[in-house]
C-alpha positions as CSV (number, residue, x, y, z in Angstrom):
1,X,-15.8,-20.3,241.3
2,X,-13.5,-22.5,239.5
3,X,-10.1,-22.5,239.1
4,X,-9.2,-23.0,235.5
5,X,-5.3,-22.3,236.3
6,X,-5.2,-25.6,238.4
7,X,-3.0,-27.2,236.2
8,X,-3.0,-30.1,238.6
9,X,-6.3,-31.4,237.5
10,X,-5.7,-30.1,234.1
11,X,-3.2,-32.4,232.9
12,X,-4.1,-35.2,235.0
13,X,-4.3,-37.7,232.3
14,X,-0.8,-36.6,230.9
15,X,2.1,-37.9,231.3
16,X,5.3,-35.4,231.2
17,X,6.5,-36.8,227.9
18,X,2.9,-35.8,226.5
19,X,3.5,-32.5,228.1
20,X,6.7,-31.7,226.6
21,X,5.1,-32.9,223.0
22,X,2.1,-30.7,223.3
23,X,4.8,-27.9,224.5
24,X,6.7,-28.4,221.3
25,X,3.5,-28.6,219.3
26,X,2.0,-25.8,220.4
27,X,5.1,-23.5,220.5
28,X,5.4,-24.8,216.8
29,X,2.2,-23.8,215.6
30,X,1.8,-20.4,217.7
31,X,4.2,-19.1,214.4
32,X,2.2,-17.8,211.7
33,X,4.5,-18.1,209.2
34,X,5.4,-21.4,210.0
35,X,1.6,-22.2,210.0
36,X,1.5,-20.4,206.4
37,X,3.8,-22.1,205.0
38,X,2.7,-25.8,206.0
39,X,-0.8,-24.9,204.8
40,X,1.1,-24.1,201.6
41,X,2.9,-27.1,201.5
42,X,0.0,-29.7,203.1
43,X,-2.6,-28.6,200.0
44,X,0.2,-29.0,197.6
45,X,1.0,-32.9,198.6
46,X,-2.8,-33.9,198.6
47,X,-3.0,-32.4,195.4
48,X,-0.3,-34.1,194.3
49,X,-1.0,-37.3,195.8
50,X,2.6,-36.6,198.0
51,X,2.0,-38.7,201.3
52,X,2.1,-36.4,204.5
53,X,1.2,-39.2,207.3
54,X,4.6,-39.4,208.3
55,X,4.6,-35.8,210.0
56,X,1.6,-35.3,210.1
57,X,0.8,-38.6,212.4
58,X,2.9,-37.8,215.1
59,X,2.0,-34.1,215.7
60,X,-0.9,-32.6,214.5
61,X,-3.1,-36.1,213.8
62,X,-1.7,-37.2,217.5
63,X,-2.9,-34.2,219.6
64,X,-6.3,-33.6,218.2
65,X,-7.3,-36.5,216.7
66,X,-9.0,-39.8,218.6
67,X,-7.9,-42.2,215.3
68,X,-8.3,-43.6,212.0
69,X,-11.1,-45.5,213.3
70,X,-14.5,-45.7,215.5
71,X,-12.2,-48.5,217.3
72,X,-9.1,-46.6,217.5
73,X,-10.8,-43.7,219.5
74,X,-12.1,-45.8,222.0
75,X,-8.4,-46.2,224.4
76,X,-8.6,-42.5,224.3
77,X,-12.3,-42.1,225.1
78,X,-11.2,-44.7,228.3
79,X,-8.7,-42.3,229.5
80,X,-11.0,-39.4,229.1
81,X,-13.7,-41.3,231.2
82,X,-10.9,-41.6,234.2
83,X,-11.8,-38.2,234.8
84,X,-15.7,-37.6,234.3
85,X,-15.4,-36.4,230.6
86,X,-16.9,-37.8,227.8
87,X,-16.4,-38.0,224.1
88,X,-18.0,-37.0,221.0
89,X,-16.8,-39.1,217.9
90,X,-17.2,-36.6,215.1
91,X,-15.8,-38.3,211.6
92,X,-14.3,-35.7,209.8
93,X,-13.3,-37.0,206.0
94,X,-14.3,-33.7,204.1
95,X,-14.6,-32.7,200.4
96,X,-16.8,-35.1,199.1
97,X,-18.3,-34.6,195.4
98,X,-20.2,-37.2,194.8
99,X,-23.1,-39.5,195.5
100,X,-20.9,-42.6,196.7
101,X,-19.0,-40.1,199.1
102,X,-22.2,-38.9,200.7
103,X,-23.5,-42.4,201.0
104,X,-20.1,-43.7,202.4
105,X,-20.5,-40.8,204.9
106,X,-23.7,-41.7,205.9
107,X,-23.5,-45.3,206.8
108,X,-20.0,-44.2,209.1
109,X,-22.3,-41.7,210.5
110,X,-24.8,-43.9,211.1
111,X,-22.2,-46.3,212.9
112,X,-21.1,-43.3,215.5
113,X,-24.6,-42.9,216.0
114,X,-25.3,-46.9,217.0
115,X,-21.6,-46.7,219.1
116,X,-23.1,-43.5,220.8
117,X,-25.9,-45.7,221.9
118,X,-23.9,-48.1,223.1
119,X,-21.0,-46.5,225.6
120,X,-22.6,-44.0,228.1
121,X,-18.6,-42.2,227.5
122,X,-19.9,-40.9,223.8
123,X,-23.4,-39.2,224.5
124,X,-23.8,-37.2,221.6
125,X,-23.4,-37.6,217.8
126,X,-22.6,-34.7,215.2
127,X,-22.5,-34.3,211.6
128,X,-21.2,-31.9,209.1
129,X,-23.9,-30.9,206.6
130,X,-22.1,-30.1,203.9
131,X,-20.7,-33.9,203.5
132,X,-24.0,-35.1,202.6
133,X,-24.5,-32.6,198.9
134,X,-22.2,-30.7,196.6
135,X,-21.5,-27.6,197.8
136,X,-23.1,-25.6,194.8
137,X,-26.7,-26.9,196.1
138,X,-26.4,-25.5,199.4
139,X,-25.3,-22.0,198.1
140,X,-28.0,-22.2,195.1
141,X,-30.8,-23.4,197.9
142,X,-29.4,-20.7,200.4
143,X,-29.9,-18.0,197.9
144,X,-33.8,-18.1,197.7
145,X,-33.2,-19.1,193.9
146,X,-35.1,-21.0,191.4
147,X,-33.8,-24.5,191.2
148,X,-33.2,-26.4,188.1
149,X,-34.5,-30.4,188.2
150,X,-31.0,-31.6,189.4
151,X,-31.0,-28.6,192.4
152,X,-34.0,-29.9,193.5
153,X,-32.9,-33.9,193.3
154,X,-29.8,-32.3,195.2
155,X,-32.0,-30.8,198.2
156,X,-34.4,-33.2,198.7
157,X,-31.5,-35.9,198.8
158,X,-30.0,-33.7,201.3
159,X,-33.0,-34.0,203.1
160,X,-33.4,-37.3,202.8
161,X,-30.0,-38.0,204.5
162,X,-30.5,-35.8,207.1
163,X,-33.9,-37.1,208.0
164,X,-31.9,-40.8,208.0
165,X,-30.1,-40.0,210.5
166,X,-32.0,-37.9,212.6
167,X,-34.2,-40.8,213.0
168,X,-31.7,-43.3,213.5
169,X,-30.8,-40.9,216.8
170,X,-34.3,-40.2,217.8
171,X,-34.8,-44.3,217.8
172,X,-31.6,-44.6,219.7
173,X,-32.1,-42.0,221.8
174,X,-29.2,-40.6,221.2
175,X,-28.7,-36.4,220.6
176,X,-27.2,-35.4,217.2
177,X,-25.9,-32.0,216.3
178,X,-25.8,-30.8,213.0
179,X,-22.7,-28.0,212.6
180,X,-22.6,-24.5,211.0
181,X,-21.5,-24.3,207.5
182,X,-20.5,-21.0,205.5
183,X,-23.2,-18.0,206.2
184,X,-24.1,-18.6,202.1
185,X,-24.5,-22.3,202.9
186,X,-26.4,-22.5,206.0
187,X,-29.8,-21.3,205.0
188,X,-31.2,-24.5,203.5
189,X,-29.7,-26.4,206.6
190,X,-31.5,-24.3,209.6
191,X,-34.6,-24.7,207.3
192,X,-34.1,-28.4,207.2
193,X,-32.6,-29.1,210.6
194,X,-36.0,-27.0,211.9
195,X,-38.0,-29.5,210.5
196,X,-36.1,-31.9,211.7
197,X,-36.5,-30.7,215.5
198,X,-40.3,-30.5,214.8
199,X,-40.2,-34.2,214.0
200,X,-38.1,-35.4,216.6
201,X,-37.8,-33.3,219.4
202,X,-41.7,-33.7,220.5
203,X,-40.2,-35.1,224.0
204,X,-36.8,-34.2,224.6
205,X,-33.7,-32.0,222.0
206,X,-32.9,-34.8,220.0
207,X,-31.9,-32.7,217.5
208,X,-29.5,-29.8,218.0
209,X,-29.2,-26.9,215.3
210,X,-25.2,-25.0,215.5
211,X,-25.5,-20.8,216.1
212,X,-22.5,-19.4,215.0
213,X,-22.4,-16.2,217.5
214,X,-19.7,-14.4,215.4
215,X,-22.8,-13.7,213.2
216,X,-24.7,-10.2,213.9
217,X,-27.9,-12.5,212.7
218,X,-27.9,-15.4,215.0
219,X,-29.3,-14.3,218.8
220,X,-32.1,-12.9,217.0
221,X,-32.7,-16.2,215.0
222,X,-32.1,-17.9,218.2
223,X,-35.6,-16.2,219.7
224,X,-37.6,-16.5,216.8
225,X,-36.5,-20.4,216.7
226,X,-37.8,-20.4,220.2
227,X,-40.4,-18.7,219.4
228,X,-41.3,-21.2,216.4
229,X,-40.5,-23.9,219.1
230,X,-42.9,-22.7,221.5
231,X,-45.7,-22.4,218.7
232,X,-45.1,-25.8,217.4
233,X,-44.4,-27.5,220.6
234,X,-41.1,-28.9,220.1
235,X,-38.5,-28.7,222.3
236,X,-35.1,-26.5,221.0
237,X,-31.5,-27.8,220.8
238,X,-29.1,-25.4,220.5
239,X,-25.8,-25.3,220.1
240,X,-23.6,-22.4,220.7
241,X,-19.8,-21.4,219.0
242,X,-18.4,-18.0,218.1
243,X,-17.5,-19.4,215.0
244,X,-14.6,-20.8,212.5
245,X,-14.8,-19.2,208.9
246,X,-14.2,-15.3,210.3
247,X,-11.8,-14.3,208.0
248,X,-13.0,-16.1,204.6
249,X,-16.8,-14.9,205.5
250,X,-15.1,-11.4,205.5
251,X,-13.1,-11.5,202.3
252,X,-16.7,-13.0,200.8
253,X,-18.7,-10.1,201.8
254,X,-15.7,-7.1,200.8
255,X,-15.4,-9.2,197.3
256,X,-19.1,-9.7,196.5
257,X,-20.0,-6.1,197.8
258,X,-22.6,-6.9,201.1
259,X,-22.4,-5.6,204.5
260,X,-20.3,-8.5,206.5
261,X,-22.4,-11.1,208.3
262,X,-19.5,-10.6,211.0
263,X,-19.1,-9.0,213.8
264,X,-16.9,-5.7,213.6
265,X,-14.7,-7.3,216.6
266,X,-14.3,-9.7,219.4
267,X,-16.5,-7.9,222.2
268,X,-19.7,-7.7,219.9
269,X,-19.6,-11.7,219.6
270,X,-18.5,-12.1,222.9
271,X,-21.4,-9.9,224.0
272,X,-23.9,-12.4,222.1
273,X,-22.5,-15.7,222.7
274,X,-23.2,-14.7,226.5
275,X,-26.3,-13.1,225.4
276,X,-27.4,-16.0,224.0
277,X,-26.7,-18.5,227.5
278,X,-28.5,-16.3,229.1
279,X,-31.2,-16.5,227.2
280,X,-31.6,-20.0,226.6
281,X,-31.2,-20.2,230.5
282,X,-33.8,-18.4,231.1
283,X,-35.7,-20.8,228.8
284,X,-34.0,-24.1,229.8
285,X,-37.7,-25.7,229.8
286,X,-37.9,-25.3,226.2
287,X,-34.3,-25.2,225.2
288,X,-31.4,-27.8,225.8
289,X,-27.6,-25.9,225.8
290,X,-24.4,-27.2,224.1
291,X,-21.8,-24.7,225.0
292,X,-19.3,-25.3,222.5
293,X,-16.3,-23.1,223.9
294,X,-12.5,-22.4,224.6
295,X,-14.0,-18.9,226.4
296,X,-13.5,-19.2,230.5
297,X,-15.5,-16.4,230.7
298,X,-18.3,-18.1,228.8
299,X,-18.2,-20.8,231.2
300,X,-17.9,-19.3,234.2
301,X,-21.1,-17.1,232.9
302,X,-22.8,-20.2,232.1
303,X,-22.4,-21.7,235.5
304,X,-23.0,-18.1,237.4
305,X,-26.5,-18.8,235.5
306,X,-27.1,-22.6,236.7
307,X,-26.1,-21.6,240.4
308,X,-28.6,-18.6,240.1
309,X,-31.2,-20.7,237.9
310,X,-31.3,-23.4,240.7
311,X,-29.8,-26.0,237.9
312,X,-27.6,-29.0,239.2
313,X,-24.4,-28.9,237.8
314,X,-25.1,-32.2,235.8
315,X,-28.4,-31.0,234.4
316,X,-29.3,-33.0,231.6
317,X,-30.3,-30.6,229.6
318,X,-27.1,-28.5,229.3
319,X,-23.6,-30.0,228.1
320,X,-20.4,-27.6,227.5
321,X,-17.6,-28.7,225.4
322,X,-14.0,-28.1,224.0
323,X,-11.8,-29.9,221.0
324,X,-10.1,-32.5,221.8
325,X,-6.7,-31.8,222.2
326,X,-7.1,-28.2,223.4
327,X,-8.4,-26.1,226.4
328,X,-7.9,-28.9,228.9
329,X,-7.8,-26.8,231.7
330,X,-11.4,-25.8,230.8
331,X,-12.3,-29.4,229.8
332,X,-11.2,-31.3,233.0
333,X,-11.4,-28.8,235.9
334,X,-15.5,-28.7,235.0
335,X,-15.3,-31.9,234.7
336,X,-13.6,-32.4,238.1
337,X,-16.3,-30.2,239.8
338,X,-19.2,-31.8,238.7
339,X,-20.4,-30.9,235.2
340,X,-21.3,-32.1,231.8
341,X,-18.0,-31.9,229.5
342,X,-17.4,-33.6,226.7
343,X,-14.6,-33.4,224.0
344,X,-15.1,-33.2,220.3
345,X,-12.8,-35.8,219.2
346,X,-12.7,-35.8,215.1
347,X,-11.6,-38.9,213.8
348,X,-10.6,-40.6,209.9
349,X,-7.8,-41.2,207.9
350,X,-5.0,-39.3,208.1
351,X,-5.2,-37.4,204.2
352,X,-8.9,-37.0,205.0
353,X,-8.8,-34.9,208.1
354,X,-6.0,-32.8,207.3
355,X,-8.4,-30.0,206.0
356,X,-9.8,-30.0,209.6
357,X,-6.1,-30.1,211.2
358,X,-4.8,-27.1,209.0
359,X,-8.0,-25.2,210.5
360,X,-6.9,-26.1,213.7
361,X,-3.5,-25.3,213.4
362,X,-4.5,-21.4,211.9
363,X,-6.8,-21.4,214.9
364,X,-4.6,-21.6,217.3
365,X,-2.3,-19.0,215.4
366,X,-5.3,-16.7,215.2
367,X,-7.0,-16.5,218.4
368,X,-5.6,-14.1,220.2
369,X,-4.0,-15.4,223.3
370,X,-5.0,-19.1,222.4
371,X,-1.7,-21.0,221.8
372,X,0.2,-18.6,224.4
373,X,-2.5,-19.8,227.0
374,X,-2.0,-23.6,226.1
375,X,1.6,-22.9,226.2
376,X,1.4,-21.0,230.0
377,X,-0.2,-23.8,231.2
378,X,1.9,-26.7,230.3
379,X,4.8,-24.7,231.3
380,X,3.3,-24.3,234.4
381,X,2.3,-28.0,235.1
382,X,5.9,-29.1,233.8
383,X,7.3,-26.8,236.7
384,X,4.7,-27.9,239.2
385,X,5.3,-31.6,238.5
386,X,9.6,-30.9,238.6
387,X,8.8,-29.1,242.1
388,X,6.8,-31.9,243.4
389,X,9.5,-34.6,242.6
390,X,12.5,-32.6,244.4
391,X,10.1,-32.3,247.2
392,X,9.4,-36.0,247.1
393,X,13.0,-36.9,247.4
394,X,13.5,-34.5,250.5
């Protein structure tokens, strides 16, 4: 079983002033109120057109961000490759309303997608749907309504731009993942992204759909996807997260007046998720994994599976992941012993990922036991290292 306290192999790409900045970082943004009010302040200057590079560069942007740039990322994807873990270069610029946004989004996806192809250290690409339509076409779509001529245009433009780049992978040979939206978004995109498997995923998961376990819905529309799968002969991709919009989904559901799509607490998804691995294990000839998880417990269940399974550690078929910038000691210790990991490493200008920082930043002060874990660990590593050196000098 692996040790994910071996701080050693951890932080074996950082260097002790890295450690102490992550230390501060993290012990910065474990402070809800602190967090509050820098959300407060951070939508106020974009709004405002108030320039927020300056502190946002060196902390938030520097720990979980690759770059500005494809070409920035790369020094970082090198030092990730020093120790057997790759890279996913996901561009995050979000908020786009209209049709030159989504096309400017598309050709930079498009260009991850070729880079992918070319460096065996990014095997995967990712998109967010929702940066390819306006927002209101999604919901409208979701909803099961009638659509007016320009809801239509809207969803079968969507389409289009999915089907782009879907193709461009399947041609490169290159897996793509298509995230989780909103609950009242994401209908029209499993629809679409299902179709999208059926085209592409004849031979191999090319295409990878996102389950958002936090959802009481998804492990049963996991099977009937497989079961879809196994009627149409396409192979699965699925990727697995608890899931990053808890709390607004909630307030959604109590405002509007429907049962939440939620689970009531952290044991129901938990019990999913895992249900979930299991299940796709069981049918790893039809379905490729992406664990997408800061949950030791969910890897070390996913690897109790593989050992029991008969699976080599390296298994194609089955990749697990964390955020760049976080859960290292997940990340690298994996890594270290033998299996597929690769880090989600958003990159963009800095006033264009910010939405995607802040989330990170609340994340961190909202998981329970997340930041005080990051923090545990440095501290330990920081000691181990100081121990180490008075050793050395005898």
């Amino acid at each position: 079983m692996i040790d994910f306290n071996n701080t050693q192999i951890a932080f074996a790409g950082k260097s002790n002033k890295g450690l102490k900045r992550a230390h501060w970082l993290f012990r910065t943004i474990a402070s809800p109120t602190i967090v509050a009010i820098g959300n407060f302040f951070a939508h106020n200057a974009l709004k405002l057109h108030i320039p927020v590079a300056w502190i946002v560069k060196p902390t938030l942007y520097r720990q979980f961000v690759g770059g500005e740039t494809i070409e920035d990322c790369i020094p970082a994807v090198r030092e990730l490759e020093k120790f057997n873990v790759k890279a996913i270069l996901d561009y995050s610029v979000e908020g786009g309303k209209a049709e030159a946004d989504f096309e400017a989004v598309l050709k930079e996806t498009l260009r991850t997608i070729d880079h992918a192809a070319g460096d065996p250290n990014v095997p995967i690409s990712v998109f967010k749907p929702t940066a390819f339509a306006p927002s209101h076409i999604f919901e409208r779509a979701s909803a099961g309504q009638d659509l007016n001529e320009e809801e239509l245009a809207g969803v079968e433009s969507f389409r289009k731009r999915v089907n782009i780049l879907c193709e461009h992978a399947a041609k490169k040979d290159v897996p793509i993942m298509i995230d989780a939206e909103d609950v009242h978004y994401q209908a029209i995109i499993d629809r679409v992204t299902l179709e999208m498997m059926e085209q592409y995923n004849q031979k191999k998961a090319i295409v990878f759909n996102t389950y958002q376990m936090y959802r009481t819905d998804r492990l049963e529309v996991l099977k009937k996807d497989f079961e879809l799968a196994k009627k149409k002969e396409f192979f699965l991709g699925a990727k697995f997260v608890r899931g990053a919009y808890m709390e607004r989904e909630r307030r959604r559901a109590e405002k509007m007046g429907y049962p939440s799509p939620i689970h009531p607490d952290k044991p129901s998804t938990d019990r999913d998720y895992n249900a979930a691995l299991t299940f796709s294990i069981a049918n790893i000839d039809r379905i490729s994994i992406f664990n997408g998880t800061h949950n030791e417990k969910s890897c070390h269940h996913l690897m109790e599976l593989m050992q029991k399974a008969g699976l080599a550690k390296d298994d194609p078929r089955i990749w697990t992941s964390q955020l760049y910038g976080m859960s290292d000691h997940i990340s690298f210790n994996m890594a270290d012993a033998g299996y597929n990991i690769v880090k989600y490493m958003p990159y963009g200008p800095v006033k264009s990922v910010l939405p995607y920082l802040l989330r990170r930043a609340e994340e961190n002060t909202s998981i329970a036991g997340q930041t005080g874990r990051e923090l545990s660990l440095i501290k330990t590593e920081l000691k181990r290292r100081k121990q180490d050196r008075i050793e050395d000098r005898g």
